[in-house]
Z-matrix of the N, CA and C atoms (Angstrom, degrees):
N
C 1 1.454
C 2 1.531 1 108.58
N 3 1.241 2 113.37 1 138.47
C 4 1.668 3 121.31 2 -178.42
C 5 1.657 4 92.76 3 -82.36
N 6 1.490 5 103.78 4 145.34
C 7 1.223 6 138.48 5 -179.93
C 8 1.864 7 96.96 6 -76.66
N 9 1.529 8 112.68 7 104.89
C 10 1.148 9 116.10 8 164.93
C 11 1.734 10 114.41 9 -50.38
N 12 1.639 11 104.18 10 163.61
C 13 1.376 12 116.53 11 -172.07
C 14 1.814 13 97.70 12 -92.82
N 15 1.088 14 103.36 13 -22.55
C 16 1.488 15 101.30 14 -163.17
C 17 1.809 16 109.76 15 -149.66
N 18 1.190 17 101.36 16 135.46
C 19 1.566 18 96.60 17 179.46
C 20 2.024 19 113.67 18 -51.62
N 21 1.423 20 91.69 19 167.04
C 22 1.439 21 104.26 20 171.80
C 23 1.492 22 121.13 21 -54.97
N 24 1.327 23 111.40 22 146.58
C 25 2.082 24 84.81 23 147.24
C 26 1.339 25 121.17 24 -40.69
N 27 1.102 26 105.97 25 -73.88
C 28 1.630 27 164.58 26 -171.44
C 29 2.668 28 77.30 27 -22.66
N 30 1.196 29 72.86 28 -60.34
C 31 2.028 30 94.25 29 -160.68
C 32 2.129 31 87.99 30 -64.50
N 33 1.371 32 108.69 31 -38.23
C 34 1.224 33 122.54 32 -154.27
C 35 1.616 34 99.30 33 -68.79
N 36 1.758 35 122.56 34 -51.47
C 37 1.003 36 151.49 35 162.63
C 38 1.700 37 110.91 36 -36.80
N 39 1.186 38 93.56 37 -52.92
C 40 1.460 39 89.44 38 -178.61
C 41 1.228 40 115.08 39 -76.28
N 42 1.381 41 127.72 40 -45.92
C 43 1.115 42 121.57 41 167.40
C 44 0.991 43 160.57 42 1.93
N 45 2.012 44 95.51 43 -65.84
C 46 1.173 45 124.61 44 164.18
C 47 1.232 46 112.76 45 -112.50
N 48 1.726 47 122.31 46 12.93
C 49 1.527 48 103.21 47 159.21
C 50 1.744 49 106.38 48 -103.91
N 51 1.386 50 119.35 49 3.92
C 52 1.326 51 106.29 50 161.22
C 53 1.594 52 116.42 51 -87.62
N 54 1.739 53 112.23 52 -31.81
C 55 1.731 54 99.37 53 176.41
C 56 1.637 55 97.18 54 -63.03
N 57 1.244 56 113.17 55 -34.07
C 58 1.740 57 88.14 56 -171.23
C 59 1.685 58 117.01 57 -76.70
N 60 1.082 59 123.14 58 -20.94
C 61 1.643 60 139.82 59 -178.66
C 62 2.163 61 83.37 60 -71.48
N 63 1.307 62 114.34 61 -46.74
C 64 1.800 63 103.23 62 -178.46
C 65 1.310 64 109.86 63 -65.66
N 66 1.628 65 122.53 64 -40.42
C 67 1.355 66 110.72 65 161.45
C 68 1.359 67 129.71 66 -29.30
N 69 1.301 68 115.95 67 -88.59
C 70 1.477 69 134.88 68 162.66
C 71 1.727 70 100.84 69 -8.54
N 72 1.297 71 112.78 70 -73.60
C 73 1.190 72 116.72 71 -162.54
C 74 1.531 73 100.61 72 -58.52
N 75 1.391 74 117.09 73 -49.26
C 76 1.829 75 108.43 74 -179.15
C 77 2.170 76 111.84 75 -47.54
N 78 1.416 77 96.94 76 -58.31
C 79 1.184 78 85.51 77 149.69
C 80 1.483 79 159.94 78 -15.83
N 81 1.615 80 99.94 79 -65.63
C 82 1.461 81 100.07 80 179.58
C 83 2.109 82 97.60 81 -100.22
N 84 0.982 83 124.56 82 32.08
C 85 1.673 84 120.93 83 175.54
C 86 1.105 85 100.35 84 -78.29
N 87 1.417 86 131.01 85 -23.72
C 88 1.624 87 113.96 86 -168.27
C 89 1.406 88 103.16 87 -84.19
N 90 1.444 89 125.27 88 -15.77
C 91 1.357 90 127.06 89 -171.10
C 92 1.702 91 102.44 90 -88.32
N 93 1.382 92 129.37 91 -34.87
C 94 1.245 93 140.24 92 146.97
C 95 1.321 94 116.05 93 -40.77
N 96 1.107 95 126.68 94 -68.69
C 97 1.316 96 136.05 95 -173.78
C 98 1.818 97 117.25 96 -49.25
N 99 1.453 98 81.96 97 -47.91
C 100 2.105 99 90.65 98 162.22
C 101 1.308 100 115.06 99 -71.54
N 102 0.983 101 109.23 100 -44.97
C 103 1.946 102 110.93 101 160.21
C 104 1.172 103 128.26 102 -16.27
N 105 1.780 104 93.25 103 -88.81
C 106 1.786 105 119.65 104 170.77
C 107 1.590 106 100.53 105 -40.52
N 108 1.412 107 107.03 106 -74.66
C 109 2.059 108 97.30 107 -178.91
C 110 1.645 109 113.67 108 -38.27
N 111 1.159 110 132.94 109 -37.63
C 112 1.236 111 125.32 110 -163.58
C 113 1.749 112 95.42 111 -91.35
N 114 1.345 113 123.65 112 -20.74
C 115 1.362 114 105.05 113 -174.10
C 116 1.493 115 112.69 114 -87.61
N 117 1.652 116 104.63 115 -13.57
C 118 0.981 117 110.00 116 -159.17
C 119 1.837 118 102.40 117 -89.50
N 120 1.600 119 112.79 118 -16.16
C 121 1.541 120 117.81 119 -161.40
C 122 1.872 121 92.30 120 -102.58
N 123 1.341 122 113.95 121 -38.55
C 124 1.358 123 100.98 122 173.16
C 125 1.342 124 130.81 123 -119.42
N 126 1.419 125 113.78 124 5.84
C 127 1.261 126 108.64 125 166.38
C 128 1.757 127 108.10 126 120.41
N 129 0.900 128 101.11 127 -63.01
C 130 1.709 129 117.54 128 174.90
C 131 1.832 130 112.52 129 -123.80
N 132 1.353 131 99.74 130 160.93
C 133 1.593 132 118.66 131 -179.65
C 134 1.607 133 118.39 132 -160.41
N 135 1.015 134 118.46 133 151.10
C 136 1.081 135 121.01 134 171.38
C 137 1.240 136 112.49 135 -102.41
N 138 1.223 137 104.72 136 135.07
C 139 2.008 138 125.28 137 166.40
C 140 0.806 139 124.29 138 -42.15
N 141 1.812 140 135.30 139 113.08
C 142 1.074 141 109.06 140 177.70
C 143 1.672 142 104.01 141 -116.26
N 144 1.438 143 113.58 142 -177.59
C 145 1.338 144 94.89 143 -157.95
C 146 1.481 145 111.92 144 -90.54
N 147 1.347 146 121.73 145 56.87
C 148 1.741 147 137.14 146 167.15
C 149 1.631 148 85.80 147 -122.24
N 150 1.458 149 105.16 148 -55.64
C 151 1.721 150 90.39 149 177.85
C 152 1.481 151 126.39 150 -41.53
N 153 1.542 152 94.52 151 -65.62
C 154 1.963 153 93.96 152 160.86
C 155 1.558 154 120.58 153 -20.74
N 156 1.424 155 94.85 154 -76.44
C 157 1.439 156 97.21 155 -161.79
C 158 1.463 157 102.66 156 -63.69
N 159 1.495 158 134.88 157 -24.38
C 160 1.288 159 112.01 158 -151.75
C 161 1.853 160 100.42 159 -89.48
N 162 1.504 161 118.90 160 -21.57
C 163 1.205 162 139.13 161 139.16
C 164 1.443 163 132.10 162 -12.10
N 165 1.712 164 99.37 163 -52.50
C 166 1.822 165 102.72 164 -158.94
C 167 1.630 166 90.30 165 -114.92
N 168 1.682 167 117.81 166 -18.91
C 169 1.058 168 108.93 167 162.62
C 170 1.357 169 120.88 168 -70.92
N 171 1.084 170 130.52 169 -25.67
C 172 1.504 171 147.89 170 -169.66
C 173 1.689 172 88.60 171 -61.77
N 174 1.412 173 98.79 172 -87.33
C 175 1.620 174 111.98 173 178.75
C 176 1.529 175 123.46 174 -33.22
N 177 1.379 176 108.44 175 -26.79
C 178 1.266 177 113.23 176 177.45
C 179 1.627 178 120.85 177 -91.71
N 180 1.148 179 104.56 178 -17.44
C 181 1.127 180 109.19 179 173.19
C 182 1.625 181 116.29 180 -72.86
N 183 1.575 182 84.39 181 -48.47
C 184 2.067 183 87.19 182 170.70
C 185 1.494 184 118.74 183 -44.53
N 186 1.384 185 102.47 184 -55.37
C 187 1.435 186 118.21 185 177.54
C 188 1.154 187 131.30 186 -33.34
N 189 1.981 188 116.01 187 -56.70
C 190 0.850 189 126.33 188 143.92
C 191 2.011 190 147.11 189 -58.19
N 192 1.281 191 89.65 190 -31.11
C 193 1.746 192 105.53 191 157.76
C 194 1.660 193 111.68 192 -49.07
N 195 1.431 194 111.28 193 -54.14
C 196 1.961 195 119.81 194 -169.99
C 197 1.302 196 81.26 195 -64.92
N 198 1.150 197 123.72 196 -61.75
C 199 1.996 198 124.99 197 -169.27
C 200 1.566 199 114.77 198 -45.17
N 201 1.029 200 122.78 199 -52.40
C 202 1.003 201 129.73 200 168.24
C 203 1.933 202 134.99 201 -64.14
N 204 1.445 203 103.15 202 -42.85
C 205 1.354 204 117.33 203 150.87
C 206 2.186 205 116.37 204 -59.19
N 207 1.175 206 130.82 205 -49.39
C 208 0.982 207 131.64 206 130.19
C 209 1.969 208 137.80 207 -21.32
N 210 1.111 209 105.80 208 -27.35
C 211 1.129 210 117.62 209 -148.94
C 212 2.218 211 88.00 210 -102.51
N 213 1.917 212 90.52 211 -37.30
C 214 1.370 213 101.11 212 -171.77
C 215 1.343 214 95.44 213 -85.65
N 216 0.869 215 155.58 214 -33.98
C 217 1.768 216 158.65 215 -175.15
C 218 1.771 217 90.49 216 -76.80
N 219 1.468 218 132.10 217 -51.14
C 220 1.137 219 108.88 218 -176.57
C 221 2.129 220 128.94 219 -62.19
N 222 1.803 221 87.10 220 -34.57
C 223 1.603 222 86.54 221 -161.76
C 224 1.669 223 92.40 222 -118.16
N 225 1.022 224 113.25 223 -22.79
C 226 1.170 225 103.56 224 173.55
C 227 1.870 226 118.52 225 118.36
N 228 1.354 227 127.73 226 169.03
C 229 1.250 228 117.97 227 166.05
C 230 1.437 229 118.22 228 -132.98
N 231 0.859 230 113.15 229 -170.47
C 232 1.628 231 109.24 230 -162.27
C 233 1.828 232 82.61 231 -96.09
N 234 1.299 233 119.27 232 159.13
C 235 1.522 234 143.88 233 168.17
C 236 1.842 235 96.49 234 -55.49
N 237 1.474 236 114.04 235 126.11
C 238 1.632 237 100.56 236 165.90
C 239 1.654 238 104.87 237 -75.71
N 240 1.204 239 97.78 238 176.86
C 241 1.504 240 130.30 239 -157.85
C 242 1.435 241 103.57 240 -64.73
N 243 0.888 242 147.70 241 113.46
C 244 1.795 243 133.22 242 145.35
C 245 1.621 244 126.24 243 -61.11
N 246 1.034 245 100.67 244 130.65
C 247 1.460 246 102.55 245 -158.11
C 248 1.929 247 93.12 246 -115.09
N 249 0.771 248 108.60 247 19.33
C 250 1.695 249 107.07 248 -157.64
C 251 1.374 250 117.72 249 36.70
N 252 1.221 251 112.18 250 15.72
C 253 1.507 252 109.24 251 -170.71
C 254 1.460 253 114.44 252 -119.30
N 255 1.377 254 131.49 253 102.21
C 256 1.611 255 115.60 254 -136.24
C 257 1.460 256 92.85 255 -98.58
N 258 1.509 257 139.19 256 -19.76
C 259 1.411 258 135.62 257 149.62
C 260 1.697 259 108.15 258 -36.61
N 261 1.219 260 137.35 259 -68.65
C 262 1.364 261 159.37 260 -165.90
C 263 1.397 262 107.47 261 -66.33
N 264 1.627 263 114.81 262 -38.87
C 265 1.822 264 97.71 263 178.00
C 266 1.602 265 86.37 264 -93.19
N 267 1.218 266 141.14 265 -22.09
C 268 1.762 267 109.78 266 -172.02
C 269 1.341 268 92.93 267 -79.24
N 270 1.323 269 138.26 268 -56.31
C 271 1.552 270 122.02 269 169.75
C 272 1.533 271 108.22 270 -21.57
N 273 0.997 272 124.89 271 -30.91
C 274 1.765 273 96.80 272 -160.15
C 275 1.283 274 102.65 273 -100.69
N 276 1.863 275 125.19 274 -20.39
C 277 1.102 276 125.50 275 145.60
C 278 1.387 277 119.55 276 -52.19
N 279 1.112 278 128.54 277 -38.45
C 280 1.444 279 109.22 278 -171.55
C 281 1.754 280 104.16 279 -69.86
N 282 1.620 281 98.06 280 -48.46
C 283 1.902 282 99.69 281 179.24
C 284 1.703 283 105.60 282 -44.08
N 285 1.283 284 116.41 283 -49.45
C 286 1.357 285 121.86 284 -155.33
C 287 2.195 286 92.92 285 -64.48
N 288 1.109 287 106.43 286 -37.27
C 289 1.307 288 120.36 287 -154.95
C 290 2.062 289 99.13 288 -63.87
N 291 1.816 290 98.76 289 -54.98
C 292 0.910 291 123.30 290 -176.80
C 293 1.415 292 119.30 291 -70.39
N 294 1.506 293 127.22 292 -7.04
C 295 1.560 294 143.45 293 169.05
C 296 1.344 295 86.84 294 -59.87
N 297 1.518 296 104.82 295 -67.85
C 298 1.497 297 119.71 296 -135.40
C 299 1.925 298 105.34 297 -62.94
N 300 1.519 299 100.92 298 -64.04
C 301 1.610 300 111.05 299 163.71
C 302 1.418 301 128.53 300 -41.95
N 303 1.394 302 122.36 301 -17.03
C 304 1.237 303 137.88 302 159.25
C 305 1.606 304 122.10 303 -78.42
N 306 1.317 305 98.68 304 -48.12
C 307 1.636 306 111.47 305 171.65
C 308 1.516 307 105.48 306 -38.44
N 309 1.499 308 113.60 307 -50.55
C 310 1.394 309 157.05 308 -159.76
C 311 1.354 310 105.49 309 -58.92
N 312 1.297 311 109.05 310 -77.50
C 313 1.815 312 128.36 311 -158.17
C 314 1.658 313 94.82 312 -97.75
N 315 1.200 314 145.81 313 -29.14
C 316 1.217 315 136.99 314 172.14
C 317 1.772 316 106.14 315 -54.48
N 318 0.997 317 114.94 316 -75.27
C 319 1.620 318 114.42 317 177.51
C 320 1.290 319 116.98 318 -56.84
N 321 1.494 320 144.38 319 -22.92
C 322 0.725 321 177.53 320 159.86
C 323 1.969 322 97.78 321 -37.49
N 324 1.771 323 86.30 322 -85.00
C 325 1.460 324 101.07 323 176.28
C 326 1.979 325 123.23 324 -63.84
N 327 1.109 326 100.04 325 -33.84
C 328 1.614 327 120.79 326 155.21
C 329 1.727 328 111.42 327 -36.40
N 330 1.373 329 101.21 328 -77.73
C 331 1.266 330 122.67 329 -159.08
C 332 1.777 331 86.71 330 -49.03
N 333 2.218 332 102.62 331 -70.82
C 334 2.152 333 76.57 332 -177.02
C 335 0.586 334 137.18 333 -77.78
N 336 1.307 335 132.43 334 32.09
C 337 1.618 336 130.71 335 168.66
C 338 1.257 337 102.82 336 -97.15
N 339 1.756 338 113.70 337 -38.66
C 340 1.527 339 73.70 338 -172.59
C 341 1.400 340 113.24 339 -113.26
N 342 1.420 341 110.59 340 34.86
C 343 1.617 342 105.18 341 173.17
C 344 1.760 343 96.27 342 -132.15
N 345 1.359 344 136.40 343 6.60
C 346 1.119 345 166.56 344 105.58
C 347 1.210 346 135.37 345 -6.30
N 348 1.216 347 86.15 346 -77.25
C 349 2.001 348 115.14 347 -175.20
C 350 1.107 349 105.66 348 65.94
N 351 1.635 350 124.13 349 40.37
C 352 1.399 351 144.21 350 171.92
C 353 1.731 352 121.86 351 -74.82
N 354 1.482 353 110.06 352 67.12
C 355 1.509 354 113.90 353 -144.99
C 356 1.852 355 90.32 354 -54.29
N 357 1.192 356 115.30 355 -53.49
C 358 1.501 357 89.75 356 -178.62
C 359 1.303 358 140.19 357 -50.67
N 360 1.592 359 114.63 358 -33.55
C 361 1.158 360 116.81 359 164.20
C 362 1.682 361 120.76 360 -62.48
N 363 1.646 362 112.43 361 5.05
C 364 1.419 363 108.85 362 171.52
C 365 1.490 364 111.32 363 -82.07
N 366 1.923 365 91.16 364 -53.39
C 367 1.545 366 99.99 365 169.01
C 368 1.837 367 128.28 366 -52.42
N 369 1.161 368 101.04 367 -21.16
C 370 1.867 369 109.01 368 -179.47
C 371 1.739 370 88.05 369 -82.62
N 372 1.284 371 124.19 370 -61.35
C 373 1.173 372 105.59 371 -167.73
C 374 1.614 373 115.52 372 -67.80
N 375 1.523 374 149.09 373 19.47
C 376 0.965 375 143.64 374 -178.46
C 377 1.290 376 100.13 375 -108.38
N 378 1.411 377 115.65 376 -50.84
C 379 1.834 378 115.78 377 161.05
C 380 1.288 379 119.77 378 -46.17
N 381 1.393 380 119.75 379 -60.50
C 382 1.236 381 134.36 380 162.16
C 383 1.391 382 99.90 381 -20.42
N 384 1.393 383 120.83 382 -91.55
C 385 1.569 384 129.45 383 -164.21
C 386 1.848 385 105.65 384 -40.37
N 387 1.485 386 115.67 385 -38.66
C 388 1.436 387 112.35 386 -171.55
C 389 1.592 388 111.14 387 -92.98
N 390 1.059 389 114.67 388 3.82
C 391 1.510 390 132.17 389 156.00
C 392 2.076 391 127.58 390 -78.44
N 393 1.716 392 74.42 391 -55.51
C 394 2.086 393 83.62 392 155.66
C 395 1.369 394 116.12 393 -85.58
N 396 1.267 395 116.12 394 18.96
C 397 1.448 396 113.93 395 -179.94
C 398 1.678 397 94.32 396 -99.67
N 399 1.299 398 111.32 397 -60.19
C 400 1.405 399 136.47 398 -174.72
C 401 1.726 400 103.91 399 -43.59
N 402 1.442 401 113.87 400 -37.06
C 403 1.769 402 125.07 401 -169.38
C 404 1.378 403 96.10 402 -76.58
N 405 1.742 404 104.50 403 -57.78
C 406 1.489 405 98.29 404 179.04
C 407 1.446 406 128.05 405 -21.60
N 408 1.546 407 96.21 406 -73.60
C 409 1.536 408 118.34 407 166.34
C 410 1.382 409 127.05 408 -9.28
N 411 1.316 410 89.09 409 -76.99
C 412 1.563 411 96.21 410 178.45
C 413 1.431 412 113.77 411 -74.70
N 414 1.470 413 148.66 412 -33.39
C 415 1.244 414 146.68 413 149.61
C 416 1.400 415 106.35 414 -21.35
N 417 1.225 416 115.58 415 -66.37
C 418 1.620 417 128.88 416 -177.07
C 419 1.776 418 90.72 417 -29.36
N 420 1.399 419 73.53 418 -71.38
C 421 2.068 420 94.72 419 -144.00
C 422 1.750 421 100.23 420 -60.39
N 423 1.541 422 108.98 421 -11.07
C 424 1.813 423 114.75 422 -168.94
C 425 2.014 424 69.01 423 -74.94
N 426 1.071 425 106.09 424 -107.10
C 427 1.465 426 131.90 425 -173.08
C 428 1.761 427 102.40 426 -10.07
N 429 1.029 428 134.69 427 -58.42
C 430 1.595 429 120.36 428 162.96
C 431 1.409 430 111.33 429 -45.24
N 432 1.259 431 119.09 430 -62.88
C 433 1.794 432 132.62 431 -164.02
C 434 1.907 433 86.63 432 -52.60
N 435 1.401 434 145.99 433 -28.81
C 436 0.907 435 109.16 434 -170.46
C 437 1.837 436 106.80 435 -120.43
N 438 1.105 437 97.37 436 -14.07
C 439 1.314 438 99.48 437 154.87
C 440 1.493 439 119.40 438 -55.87
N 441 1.601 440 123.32 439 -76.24
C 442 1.405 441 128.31 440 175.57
C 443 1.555 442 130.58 441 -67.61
N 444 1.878 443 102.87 442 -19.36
C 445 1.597 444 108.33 443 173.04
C 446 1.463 445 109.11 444 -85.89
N 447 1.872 446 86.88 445 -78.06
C 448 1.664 447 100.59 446 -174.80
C 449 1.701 448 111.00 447 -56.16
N 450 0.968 449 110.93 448 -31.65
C 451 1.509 450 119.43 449 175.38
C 452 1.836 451 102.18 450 59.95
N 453 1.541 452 107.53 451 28.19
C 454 1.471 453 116.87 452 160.42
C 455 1.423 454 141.35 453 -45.46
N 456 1.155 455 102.54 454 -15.29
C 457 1.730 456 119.50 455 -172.14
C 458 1.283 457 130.03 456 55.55
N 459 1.566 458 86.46 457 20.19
C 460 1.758 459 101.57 458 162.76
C 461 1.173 460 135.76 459 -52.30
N 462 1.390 461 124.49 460 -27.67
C 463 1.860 462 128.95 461 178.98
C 464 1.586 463 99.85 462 -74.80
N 465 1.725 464 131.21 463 -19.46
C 466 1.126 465 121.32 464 167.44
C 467 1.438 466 135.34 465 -40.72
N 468 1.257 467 104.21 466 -46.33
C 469 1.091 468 115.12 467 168.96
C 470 1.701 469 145.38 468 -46.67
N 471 2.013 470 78.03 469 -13.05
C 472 1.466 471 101.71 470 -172.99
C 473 1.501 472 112.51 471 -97.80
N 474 1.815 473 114.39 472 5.37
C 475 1.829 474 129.61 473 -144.12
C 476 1.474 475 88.44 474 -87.74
């Protein structure tokens, strides 16, 4: 199969309905976070509805992550960028690499802790989260730097 020029809708969609589904979830963590302490000091808690959501967003995000990883094995992705700079494109593999495994093991680690009560998997997922925070970052700032520096016409791919 030839290597498309440009992602899917389909790949495009997800994209940005999982960074926005990670929003949400950054959002409702503080309501989680009081949660986990209270489940963790007496035993039981009740849900409240940041817990919910931060819960079904969690799950949904996984959901959509396998879909999307799937989605790239089915149709394919466009070739990354050459930058002539062979420090600078394995960096963006590793960022690109490290989105994805985070996407991955954050909900992942979420999910057993708190249906689990897998206290480490609370603590992995709190690193976790400030690790996919850190990828974000630089994704952001990769994807501006070549839009507004390199002026490559790389975000096209995303139209």
């Amino acid at each position: 199969m030839a290597q498309p020029e440009k992602y899917s809708k389909v790949q495009i969609a997800l994209h940005w309905g999982i960074a926005g589904l990670m929003v949400i979830s950054f959002f409702s963590s503080d309501a989680m976070s009081a949660a986990w302490r209270a489940l963790m000091k007496t035993g039981t808690v009740e849900p409240t509805l940041g817990v919910r959501v931060h819960v079904v967003i969690g799950a949904l995000v996984l959901a959509l992550v396998v879909l999307r990883l799937v989605m790239r094995k089915v149709q394919g992705v466009p070739d990354p960028i050459k930058t002539g700079k062979p420090l600078q494109d394995r960096l963006a593999q590793v960022i690109h690499i490290g989105l994805y495994l985070c996407m991955l093991a954050i909900p992942v680690a979420g999910l057993s802790a708190w249906f689990g009560g897998v206290k480490l998997a609370a603590e992995a997922h709190e690193v976790l989260f400030n690790i996919g925070i850190a990828f974000v970052i630089l994704h952001v700032a990769a994807a501006l730097m070549h839009q507004f520096v390199l002026k490559d016409n790389l975000m096209a791919r995303m139209k």
